[in-house]
C-alpha positions as CSV (number, residue, x, y, z in Angstrom):
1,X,5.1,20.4,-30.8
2,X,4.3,24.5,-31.2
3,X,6.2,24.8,-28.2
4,X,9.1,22.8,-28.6
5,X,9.5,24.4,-32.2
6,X,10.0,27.6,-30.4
7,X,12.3,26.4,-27.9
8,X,14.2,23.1,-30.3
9,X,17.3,25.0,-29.9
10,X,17.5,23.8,-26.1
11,X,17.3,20.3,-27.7
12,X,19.9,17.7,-29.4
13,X,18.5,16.5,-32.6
14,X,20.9,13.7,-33.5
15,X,17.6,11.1,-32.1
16,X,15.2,12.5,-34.1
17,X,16.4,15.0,-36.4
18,X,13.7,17.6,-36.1
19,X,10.5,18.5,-34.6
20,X,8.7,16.6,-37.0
21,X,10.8,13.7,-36.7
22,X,10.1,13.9,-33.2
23,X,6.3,14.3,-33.5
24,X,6.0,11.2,-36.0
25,X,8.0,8.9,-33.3
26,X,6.2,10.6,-30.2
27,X,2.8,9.5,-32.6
28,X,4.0,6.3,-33.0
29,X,4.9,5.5,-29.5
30,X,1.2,6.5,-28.3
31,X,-0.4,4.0,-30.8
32,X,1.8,1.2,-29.7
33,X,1.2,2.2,-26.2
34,X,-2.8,2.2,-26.6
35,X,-2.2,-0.7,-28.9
36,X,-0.7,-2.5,-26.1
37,X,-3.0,-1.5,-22.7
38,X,-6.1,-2.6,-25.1
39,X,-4.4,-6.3,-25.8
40,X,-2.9,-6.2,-22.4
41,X,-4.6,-4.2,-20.0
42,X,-3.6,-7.0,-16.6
43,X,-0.1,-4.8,-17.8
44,X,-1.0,-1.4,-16.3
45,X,-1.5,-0.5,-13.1
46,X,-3.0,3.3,-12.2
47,X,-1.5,5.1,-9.4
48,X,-0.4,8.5,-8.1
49,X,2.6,9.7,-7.0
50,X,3.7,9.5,-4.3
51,X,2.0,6.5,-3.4
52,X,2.1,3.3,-5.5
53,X,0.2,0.2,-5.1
54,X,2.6,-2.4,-4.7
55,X,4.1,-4.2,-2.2
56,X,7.5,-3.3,-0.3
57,X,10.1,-4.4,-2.0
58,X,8.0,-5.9,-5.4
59,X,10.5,-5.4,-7.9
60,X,14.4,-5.6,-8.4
61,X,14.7,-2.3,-10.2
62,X,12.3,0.6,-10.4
63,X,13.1,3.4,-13.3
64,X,11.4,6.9,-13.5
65,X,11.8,8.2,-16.8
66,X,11.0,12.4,-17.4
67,X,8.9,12.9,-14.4
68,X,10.6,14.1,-11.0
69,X,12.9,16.8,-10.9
70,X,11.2,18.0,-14.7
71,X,8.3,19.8,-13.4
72,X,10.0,21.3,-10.0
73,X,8.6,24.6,-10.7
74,X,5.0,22.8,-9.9
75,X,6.5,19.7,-7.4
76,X,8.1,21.1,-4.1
77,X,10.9,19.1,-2.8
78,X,8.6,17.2,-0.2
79,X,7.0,15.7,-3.5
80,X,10.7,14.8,-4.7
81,X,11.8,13.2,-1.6
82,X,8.1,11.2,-1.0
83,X,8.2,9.8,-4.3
84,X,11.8,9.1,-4.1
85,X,11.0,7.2,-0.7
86,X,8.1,5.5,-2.6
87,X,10.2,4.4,-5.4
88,X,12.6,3.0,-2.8
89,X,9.7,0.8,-0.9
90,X,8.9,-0.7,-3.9
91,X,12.4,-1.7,-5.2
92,X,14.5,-4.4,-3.7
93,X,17.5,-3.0,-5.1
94,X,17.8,0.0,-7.1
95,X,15.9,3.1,-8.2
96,X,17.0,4.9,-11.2
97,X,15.7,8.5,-12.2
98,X,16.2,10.2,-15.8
99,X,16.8,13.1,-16.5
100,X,18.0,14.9,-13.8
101,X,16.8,18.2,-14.9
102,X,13.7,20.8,-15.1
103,X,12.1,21.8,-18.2
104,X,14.6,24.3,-19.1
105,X,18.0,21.8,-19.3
106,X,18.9,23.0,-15.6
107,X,19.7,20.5,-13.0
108,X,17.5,20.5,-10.3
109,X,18.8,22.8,-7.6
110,X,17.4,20.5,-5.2
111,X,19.1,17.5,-6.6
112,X,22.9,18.0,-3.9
113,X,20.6,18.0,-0.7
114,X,18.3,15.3,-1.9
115,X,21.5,12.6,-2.0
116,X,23.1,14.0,0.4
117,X,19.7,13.2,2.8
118,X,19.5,9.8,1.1
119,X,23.8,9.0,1.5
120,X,22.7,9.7,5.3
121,X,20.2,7.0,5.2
122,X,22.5,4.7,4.3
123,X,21.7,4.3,0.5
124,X,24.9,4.2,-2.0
125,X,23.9,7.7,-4.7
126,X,25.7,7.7,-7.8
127,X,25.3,10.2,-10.5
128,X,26.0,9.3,-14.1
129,X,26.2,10.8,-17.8
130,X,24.5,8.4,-20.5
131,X,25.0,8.3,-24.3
132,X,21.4,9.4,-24.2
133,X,20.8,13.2,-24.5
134,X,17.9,15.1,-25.9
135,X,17.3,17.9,-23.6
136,X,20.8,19.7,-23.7
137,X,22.6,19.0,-20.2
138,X,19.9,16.3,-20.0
139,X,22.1,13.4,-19.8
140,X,22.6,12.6,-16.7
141,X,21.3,9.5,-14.3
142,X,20.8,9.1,-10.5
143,X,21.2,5.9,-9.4
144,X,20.1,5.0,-6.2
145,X,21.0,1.7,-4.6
146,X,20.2,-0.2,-1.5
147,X,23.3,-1.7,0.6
C-alpha cells in the first residue's frame, strides 16, 4: 500500500476511492479467500505456470486475471507465449486475459506479435475495452477463442 500511495496517481479511484479504501477491500478479499480454502480446500489446486495440472481441454473458459503481461519486466515472452499455450490446452473454448498491461499502465510491447503468432494458429484474437479500469489504460481484454 506504501507503494501504491506513492504512485495512486497512475490509478482510477472511482472502485475504491483511495488507498485506504483499497487496502480495507484488498483485506477483506484475503480473509474471504483463506476463509474459503480452509472450508473448501478440494477447491484449490497448486500449480505453476506454465504448466497446469489438468486435463486438455477441462474447462469451457479459462480467465487470467493481473498476472501475464503485468510483470514482463521479470517474464520473457517465451513465458507469455507457454502460458498462453497452457491456458489454451486446458480450455475447450476460450481464454481470456486481464489486463493487458505491465505495472506501469503500458500495454505490453509484446502483446501485436503474440496475436498475431496465435491468429496464425488459427485461433480468433479479439481485443476489448471493459467498464472495468483501475490501472489507467488498464481496461482492456484479450480474448482468445478456439474455432
Amino acid at each position: 500500500m506504501e507503494t501504491l500511495e506513492r504512485a495512486k496517481d497512475n490509478y482510477v479511484w472511482s472502485c475504491y476511492g483511495d488507498v485506504q479504501g483499497l487496502s480495507e477491500q484488498r483485506h477483506q478479499a484475503l480473509q474471504d479467500c483463506t476463509q474459503d480454502m480452509r472450508k473448501h480446500p478440494e477447491r484449490y489446486v497448486a500449480a505453476v505456470l506454465p504448466e497446469l495440472p489438468f486435463e486438455d481441454e477441462q474447462f469451457n473458459i479459462v480467465l487470467s486475471a493481473h498476472f501475464l503481461f503485468m510483470y514482463s519486466d521479470r517474464l520473457d515472452y517465451e513465458f507469455h507465449k507457454n502460458t498462453v499455450h497452457e491456458l489454451l490446452r486446458v480450455a475447450s473454448e476460450e481464454v481470456r486475459i486481464f489486463p493487458l498491461t505491465d505495472l506501469t499502465g503500458t500495454r505490453y510491447d509484446l502483446l501485436d506479435r503474440l496475436i498475431l503468432e496465435l491468429e496464425a494458429e488459427g485461433l480468433r484474437v479479439t481485443e476489448a475495452k471493459v467498464p472495468y479500469e483501475f490501472m489507467r489504460n488498464g481496461n482492456s481484454l484479450l480474448s482468445i477463442q478456439k474455432i
